[in-house]
py3Dmol code that shows the C-alpha trace and the ligand (Angstrom):
import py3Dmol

protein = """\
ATOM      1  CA  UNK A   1     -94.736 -61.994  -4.970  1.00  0.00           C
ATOM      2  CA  UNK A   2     -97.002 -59.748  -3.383  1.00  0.00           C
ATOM      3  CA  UNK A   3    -100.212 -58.144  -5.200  1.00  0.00           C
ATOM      4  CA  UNK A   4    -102.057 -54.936  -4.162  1.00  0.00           C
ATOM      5  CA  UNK A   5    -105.075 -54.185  -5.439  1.00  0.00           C
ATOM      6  CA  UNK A   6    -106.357 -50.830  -4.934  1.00  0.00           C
ATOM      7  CA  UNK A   7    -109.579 -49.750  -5.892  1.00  0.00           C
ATOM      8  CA  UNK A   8    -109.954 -46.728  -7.784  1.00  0.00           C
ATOM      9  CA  UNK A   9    -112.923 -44.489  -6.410  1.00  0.00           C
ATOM     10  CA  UNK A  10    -113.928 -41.039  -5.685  1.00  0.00           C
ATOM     11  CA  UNK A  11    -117.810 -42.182  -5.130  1.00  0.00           C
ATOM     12  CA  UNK A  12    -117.697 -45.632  -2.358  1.00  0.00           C
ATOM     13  CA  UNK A  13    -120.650 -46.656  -5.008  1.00  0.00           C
ATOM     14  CA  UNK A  14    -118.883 -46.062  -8.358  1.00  0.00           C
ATOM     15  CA  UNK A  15    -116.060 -47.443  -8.954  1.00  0.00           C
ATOM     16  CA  UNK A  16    -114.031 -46.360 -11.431  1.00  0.00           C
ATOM     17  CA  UNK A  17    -111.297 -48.783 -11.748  1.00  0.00           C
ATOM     18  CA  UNK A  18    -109.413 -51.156  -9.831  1.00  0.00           C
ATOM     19  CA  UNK A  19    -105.264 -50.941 -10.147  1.00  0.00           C
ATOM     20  CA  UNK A  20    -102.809 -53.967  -9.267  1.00  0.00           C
ATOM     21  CA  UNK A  21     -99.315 -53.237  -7.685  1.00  0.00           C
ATOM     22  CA  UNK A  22     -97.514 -56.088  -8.281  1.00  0.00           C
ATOM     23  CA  UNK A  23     -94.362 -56.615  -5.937  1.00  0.00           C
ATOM     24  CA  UNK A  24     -91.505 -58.935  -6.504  1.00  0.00           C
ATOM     25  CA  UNK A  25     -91.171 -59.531  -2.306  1.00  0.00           C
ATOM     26  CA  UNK A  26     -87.872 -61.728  -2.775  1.00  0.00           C
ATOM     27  CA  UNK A  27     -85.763 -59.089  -5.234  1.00  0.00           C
ATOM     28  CA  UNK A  28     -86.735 -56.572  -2.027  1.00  0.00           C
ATOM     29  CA  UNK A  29     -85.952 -59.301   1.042  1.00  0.00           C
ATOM     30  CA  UNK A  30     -82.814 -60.181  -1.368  1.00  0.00           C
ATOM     31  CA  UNK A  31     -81.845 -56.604  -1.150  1.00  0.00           C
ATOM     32  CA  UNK A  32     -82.294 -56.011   2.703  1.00  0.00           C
ATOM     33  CA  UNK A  33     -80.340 -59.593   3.223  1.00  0.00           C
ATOM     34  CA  UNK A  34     -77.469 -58.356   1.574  1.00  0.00           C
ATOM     35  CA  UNK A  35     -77.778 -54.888   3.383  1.00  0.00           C
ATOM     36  CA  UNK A  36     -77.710 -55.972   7.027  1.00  0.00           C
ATOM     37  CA  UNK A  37     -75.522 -58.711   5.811  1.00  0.00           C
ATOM     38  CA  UNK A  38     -72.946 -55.971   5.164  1.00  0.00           C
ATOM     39  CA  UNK A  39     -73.987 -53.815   7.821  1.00  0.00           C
ATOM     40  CA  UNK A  40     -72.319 -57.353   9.984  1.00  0.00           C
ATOM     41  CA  UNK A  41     -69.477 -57.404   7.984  1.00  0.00           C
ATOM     42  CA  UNK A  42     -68.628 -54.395   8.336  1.00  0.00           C
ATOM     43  CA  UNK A  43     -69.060 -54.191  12.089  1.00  0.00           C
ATOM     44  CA  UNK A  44     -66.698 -57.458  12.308  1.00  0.00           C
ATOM     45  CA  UNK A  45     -64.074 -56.286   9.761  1.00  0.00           C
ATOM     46  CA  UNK A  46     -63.833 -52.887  12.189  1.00  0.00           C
ATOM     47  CA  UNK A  47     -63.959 -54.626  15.163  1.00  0.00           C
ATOM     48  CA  UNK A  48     -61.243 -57.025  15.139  1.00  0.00           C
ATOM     49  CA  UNK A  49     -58.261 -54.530  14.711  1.00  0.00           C
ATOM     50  CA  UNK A  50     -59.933 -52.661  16.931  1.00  0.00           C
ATOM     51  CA  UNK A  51     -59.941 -56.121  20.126  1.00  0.00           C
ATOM     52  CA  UNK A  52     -56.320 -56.121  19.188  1.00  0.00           C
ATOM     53  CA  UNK A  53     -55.387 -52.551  19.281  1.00  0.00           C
ATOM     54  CA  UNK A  54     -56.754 -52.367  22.702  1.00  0.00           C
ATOM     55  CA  UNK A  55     -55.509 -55.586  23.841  1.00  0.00           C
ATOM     56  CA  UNK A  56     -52.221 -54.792  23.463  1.00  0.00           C
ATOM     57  CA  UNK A  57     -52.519 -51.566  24.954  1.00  0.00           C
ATOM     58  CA  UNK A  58     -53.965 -52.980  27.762  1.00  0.00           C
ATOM     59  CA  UNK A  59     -51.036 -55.647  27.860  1.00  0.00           C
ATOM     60  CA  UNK A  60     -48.438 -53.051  27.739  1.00  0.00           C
ATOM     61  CA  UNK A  61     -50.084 -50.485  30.346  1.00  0.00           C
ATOM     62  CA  UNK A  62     -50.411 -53.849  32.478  1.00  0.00           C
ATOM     63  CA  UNK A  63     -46.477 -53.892  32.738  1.00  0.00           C
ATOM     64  CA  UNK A  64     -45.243 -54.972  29.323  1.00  0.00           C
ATOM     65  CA  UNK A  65     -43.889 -51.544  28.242  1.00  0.00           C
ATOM     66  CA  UNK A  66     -41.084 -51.919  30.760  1.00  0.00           C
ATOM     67  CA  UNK A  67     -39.670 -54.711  28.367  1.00  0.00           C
ATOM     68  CA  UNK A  68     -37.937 -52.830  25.435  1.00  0.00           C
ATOM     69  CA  UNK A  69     -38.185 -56.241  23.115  1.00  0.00           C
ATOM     70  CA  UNK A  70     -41.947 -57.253  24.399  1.00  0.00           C
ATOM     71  CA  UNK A  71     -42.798 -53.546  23.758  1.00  0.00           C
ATOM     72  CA  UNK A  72     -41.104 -52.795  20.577  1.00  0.00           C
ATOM     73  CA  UNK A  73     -43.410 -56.557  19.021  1.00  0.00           C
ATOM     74  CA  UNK A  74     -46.684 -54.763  20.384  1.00  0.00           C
ATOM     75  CA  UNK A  75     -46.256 -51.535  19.146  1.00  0.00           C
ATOM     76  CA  UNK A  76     -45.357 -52.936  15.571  1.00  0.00           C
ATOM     77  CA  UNK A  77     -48.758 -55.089  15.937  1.00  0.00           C
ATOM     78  CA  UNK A  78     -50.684 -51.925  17.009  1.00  0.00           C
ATOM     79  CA  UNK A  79     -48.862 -49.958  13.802  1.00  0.00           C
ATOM     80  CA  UNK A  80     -50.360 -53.379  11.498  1.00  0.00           C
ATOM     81  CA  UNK A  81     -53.384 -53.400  12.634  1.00  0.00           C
ATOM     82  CA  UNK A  82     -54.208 -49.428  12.492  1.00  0.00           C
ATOM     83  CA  UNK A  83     -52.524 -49.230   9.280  1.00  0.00           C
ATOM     84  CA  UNK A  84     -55.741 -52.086   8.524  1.00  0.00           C
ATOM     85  CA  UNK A  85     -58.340 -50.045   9.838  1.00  0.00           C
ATOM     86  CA  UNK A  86     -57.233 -47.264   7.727  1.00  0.00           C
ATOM     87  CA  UNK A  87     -57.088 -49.614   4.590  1.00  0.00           C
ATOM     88  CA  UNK A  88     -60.753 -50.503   5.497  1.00  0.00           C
ATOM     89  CA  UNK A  89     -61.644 -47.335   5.980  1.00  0.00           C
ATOM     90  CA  UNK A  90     -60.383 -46.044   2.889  1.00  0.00           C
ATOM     91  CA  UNK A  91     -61.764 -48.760   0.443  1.00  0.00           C
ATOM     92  CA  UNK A  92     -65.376 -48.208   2.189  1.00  0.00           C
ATOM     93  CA  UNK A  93     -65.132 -44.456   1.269  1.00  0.00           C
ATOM     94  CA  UNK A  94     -64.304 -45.462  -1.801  1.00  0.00           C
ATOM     95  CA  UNK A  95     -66.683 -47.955  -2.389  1.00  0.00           C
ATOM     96  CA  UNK A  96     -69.414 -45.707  -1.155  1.00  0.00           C
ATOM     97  CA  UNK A  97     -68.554 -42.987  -3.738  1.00  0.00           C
ATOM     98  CA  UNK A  98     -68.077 -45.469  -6.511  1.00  0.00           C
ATOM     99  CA  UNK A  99     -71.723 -46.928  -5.612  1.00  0.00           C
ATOM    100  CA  UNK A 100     -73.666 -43.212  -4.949  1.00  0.00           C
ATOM    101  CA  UNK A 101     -71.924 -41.754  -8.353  1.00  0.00           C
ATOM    102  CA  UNK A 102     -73.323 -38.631  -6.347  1.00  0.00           C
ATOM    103  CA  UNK A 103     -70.301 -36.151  -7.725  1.00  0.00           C
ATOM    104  CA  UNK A 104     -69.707 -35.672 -11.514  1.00  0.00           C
ATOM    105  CA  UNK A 105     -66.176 -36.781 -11.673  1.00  0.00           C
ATOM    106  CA  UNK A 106     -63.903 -34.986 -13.756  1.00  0.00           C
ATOM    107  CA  UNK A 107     -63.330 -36.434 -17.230  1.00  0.00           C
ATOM    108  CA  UNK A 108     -59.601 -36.314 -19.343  1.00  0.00           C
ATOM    109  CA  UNK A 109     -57.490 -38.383 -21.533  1.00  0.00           C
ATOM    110  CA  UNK A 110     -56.339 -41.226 -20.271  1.00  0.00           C
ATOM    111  CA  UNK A 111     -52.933 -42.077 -21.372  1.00  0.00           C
ATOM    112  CA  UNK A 112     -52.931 -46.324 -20.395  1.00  0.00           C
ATOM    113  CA  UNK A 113     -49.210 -46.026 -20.552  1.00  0.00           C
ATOM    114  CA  UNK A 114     -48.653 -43.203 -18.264  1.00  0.00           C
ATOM    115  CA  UNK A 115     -51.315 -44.574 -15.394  1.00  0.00           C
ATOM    116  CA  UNK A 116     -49.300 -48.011 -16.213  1.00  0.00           C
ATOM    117  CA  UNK A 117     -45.654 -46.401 -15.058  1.00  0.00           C
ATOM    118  CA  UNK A 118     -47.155 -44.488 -12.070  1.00  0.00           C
ATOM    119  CA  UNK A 119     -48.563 -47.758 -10.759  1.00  0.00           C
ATOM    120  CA  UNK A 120     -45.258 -49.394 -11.502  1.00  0.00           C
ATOM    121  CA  UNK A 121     -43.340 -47.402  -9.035  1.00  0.00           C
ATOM    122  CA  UNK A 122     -45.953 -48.269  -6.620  1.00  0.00           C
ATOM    123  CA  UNK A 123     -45.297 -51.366  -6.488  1.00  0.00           C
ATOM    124  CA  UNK A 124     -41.815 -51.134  -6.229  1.00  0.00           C
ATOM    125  CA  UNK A 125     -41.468 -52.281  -3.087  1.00  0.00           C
ATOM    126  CA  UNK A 126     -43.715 -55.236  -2.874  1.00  0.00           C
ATOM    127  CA  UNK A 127     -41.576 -56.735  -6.626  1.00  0.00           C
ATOM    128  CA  UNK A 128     -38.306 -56.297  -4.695  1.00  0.00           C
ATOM    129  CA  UNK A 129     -39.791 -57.880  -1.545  1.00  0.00           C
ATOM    130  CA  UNK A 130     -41.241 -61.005  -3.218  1.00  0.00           C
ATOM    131  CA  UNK A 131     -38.751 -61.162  -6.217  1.00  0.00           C
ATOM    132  CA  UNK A 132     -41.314 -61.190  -8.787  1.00  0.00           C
ATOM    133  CA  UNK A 133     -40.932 -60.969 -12.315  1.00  0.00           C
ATOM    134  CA  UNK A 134     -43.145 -58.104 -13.393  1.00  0.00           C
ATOM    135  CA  UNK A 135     -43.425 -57.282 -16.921  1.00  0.00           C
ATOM    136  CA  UNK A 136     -45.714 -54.978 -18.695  1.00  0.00           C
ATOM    137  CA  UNK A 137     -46.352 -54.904 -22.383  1.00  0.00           C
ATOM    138  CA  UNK A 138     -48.535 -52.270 -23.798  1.00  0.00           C
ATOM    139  CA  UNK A 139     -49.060 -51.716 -27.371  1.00  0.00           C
ATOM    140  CA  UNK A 140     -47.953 -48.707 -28.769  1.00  0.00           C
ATOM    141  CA  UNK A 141     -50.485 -46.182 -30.089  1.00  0.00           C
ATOM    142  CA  UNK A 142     -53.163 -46.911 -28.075  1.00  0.00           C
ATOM    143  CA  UNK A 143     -56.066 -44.854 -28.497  1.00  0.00           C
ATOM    144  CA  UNK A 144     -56.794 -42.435 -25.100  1.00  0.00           C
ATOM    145  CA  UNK A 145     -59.308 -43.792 -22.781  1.00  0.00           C
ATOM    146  CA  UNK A 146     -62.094 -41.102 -21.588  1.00  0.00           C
ATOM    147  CA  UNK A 147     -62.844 -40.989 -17.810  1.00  0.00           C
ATOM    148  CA  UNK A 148     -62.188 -40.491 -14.413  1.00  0.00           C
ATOM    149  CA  UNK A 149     -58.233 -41.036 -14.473  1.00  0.00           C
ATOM    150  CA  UNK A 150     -58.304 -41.812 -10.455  1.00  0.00           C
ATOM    151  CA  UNK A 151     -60.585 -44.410 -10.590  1.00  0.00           C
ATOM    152  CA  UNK A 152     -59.368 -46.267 -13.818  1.00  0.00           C
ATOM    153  CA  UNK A 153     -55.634 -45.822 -11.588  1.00  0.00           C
ATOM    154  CA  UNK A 154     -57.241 -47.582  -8.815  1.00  0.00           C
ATOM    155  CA  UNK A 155     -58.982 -50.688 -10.855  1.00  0.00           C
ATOM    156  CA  UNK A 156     -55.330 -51.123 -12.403  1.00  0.00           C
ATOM    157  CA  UNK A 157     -53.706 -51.072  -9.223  1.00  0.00           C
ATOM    158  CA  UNK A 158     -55.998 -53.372  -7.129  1.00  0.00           C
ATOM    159  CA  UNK A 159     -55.492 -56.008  -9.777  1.00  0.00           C
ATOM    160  CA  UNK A 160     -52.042 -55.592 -10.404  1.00  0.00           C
ATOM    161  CA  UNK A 161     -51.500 -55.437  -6.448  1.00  0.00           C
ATOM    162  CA  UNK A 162     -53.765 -58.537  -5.859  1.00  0.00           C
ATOM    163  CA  UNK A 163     -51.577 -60.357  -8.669  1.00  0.00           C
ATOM    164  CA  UNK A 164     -48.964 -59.891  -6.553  1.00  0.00           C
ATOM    165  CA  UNK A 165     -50.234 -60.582  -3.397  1.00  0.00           C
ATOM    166  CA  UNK A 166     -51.465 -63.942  -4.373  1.00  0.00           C
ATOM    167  CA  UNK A 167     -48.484 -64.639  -5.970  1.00  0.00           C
ATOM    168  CA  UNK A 168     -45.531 -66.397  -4.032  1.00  0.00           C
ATOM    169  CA  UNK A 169     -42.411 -65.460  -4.244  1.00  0.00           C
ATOM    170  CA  UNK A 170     -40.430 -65.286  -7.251  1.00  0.00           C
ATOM    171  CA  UNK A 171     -43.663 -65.905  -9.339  1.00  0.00           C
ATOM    172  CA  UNK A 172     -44.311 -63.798 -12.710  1.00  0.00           C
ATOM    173  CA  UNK A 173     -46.940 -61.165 -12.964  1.00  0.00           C
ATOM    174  CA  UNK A 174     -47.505 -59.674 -16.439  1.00  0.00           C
ATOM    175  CA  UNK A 175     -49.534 -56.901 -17.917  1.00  0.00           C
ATOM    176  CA  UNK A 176     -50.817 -56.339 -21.379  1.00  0.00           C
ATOM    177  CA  UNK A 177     -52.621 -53.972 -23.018  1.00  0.00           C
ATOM    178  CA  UNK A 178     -53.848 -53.789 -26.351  1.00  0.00           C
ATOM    179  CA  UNK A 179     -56.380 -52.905 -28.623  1.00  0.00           C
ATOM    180  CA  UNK A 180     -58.868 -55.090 -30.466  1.00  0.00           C
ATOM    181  CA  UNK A 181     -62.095 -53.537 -32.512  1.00  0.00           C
ATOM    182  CA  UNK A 182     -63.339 -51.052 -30.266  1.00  0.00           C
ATOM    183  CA  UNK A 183     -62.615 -52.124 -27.269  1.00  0.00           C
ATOM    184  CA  UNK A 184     -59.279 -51.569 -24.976  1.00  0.00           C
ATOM    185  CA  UNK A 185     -58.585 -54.645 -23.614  1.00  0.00           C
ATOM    186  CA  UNK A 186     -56.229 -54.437 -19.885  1.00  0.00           C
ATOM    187  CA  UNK A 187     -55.407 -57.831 -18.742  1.00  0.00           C
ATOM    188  CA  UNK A 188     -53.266 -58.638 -15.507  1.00  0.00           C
ATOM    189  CA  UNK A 189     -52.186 -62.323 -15.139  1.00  0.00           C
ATOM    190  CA  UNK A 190     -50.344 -63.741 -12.537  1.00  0.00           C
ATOM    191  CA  UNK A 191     -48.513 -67.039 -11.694  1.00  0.00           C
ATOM    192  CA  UNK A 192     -50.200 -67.767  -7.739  1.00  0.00           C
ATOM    193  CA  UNK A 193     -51.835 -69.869  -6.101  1.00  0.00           C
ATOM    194  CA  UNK A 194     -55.122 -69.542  -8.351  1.00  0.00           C
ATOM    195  CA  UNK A 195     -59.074 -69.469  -7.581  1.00  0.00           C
ATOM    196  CA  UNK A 196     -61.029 -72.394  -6.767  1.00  0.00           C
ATOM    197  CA  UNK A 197     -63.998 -72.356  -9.805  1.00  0.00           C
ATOM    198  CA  UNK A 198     -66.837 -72.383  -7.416  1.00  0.00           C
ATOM    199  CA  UNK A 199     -65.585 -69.077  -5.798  1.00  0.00           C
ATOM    200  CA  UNK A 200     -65.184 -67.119  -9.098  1.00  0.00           C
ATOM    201  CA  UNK A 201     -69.102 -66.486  -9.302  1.00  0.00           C
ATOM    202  CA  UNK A 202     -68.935 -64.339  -5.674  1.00  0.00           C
ATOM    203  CA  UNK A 203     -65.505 -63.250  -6.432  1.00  0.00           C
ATOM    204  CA  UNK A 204     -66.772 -59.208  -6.743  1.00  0.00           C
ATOM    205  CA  UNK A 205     -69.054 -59.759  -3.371  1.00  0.00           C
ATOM    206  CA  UNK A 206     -68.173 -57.142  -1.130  1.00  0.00           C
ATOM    207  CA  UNK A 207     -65.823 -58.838   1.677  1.00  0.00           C
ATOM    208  CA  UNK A 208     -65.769 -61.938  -0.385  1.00  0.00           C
ATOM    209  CA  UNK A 209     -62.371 -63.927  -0.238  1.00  0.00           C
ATOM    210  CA  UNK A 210     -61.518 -67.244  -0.732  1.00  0.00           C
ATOM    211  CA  UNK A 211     -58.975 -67.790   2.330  1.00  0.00           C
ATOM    212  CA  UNK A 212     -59.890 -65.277   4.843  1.00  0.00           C
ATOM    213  CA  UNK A 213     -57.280 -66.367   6.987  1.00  0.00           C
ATOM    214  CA  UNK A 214     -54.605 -66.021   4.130  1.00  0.00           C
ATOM    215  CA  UNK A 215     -56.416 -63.027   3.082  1.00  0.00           C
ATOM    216  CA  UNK A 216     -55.799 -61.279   5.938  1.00  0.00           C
ATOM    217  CA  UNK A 217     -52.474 -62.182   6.127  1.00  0.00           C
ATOM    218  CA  UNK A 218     -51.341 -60.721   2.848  1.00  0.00           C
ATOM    219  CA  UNK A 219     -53.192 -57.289   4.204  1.00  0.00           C
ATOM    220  CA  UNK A 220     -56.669 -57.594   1.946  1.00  0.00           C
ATOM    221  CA  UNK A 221     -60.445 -56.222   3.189  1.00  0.00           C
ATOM    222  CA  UNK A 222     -62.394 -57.961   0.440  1.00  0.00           C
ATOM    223  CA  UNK A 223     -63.070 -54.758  -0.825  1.00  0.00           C
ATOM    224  CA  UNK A 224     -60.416 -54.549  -3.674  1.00  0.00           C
ATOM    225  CA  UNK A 225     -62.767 -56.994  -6.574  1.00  0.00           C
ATOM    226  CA  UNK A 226     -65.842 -54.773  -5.438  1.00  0.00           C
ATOM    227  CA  UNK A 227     -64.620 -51.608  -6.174  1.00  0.00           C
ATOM    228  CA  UNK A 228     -62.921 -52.601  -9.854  1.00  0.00           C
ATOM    229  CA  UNK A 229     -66.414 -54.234 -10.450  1.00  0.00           C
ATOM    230  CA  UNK A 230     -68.008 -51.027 -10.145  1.00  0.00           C
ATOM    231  CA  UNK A 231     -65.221 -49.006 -11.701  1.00  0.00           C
ATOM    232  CA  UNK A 232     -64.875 -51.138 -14.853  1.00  0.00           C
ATOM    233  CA  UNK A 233     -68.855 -50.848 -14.869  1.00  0.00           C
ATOM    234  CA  UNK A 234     -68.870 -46.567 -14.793  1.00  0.00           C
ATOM    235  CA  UNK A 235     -66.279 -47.278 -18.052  1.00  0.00           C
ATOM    236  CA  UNK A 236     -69.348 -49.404 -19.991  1.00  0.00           C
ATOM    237  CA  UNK A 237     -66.911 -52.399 -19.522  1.00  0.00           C
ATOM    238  CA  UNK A 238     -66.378 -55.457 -18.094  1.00  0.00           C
ATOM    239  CA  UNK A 239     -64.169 -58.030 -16.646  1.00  0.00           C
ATOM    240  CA  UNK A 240     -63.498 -61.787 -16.842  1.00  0.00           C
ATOM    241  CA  UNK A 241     -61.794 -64.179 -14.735  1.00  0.00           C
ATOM    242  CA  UNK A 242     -59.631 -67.549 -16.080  1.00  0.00           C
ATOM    243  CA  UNK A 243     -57.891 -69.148 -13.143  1.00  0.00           C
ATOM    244  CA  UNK A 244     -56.736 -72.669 -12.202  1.00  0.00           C
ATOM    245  CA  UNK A 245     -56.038 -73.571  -8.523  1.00  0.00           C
ATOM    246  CA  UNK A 246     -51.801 -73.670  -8.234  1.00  0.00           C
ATOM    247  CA  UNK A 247     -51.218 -72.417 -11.976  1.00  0.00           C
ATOM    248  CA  UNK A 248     -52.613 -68.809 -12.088  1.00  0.00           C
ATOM    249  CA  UNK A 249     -55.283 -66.381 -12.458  1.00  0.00           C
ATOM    250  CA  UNK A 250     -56.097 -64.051 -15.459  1.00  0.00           C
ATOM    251  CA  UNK A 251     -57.959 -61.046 -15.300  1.00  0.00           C
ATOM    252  CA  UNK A 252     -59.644 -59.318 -18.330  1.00  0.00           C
ATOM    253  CA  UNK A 253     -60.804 -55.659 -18.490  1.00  0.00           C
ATOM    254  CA  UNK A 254     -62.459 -54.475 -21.624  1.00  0.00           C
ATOM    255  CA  UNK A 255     -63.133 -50.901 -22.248  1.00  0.00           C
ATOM    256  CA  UNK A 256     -65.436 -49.899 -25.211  1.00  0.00           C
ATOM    257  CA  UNK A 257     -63.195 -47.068 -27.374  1.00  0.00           C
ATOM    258  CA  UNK A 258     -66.401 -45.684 -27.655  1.00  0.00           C
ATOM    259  CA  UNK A 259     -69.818 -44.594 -25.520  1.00  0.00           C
ATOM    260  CA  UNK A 260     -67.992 -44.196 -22.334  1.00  0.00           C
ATOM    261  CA  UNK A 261     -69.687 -42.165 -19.418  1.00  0.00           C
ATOM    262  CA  UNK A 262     -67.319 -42.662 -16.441  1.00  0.00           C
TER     263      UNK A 262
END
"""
ligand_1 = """\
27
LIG
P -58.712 -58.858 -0.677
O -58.585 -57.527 -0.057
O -59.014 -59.948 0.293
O -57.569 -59.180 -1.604
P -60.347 -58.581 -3.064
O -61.761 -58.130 -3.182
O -59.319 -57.774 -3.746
O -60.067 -58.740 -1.519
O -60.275 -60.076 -3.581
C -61.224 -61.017 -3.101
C -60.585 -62.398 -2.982
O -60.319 -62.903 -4.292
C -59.244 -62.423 -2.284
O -59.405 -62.530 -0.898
C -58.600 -63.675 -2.861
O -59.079 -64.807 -2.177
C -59.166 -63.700 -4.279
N -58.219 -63.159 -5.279
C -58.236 -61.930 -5.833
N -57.264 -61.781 -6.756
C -56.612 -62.959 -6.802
C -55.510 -63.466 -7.571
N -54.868 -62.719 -8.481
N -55.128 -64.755 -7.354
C -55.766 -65.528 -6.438
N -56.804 -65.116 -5.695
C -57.232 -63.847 -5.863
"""
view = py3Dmol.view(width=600, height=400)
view.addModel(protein, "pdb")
view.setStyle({"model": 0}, {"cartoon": {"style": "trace"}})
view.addModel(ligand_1, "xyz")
view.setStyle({"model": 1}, {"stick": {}})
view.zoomTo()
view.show()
């Protein structure tokens, strides 16, 4: 802790009064850690697609293109690993936004049910691919939610995908929604391969993940957690984690009925 103290006076010989500026030094260093910290991260997450992209271009200008099967592998490795920088790109924007709050976002009705059934036929693809057993169960007559409808999509869908992603195959993810007091309560539970408890505390870092190998495997950018952090948090909510390594992982939204200024 640093402490100023400024003296007060319009006369050298008089003072008047003498003021203290007290600093808390570590909150600030904290802050600027975790900045350039990110700043790093960032620069890595970008620049590894990137070393491959180029590598493989450079592999298949150096002669490779003129084998069809040796081509055909690199180019689907290029697609990957743009289709990754996009991802990253995306979920920084998105982050960014969530984090300025600079825009008023538009405000509606949120029908849980409807937001539920558009996310179900996005991930259509990755149920059929990994056989899971997806089931949703929302209680009927929900009360509307109030907010941004995009954003509440999103914090669904990045825990409903994630569910699935660390999920193997033929595993059960499930859904529920329901209503208790005031509050809306959206939980997505999953039979995978779990979180060690010592992780849980960083688990809404920015870039934070467990297995980065395995993480990037599956196709994450450790930005998913972060941005349903802050979107539960514009909805006055928040979220809780139950998981046990090899059994599953349970994630709890709660939305207050009430006082919501998404
Ligand atoms: P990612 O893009 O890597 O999935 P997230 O921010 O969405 O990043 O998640 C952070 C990390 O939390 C993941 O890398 C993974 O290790 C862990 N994780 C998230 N959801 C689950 C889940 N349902 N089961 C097991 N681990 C999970």
């Amino acid at each position: 802790i640093y402490t100023n103290f400024i003296r007060l006076d319009v006369d050298p010989n008089r003072i008047i009064g003498i003021m203290a500026l007290i600093q808390d030094v570590t909150e600030m260093r904290k802050l600027e850690n975790m900045r350039s910290e990110f700043v790093a991260n960032v620069s890595h997450e970008l620049k590894t697609p990137l070393t491959s992209i180029t590598g493989f271009i450079e592999t298949l200008k150096g002669g490779a293109i003129e084998n069809e099967k040796v081509r055909n592998r690199f180019l689907d490795i290029i697609e990957i690993e743009t289709e990754r920088l996009r991802r990253l790109i995306d979920d920084l924007l998105s982050l960014s936004a969530i984090e300025n709050n600079k825009f008023p976002l538009t405000r509606e009705e949120i029908s849980v049910n409807e937001v539920i059934m558009e996310i179900n036929n996005m991930v259509e693809g990755l149920v059929l691919q990994k056989h899971i057993h997806y089931v949703t169960e929302i209680e009927s007559s929900l009360p509307t939610i109030i907010g941004n409808r995009d954003r509440f999509k999103q914090m669904m869908l990045n825990l409903i995908e994630n569910a699935m992603k660390y999920t193997p195959d033929h595993g059960v993810v499930k859904v529920l929604v329901y209503k208790k007091y005031d509050n809306i309560f959206l939980v997505v539970k999953d039979t995978g391969i779990g979180i060690p408890k010592q992780d849980i505390p960083r688990l809404f870092e920015r870039f934070y993940r467990v297995d980065k190998a395995r993480s990037r495997k599956v196709g994450g950018t450790g930005l998913g957690l972060a941005i349903v952090k802050h979107i539960v948090m514009s909805f006055n909510g928040d979220i809780r984690v139950q998981s046990e390594i090899d059994k599953g992982t349970e994630f709890t939204v709660r939305i207050p009925i009430i006082e919501q200024k998404s």
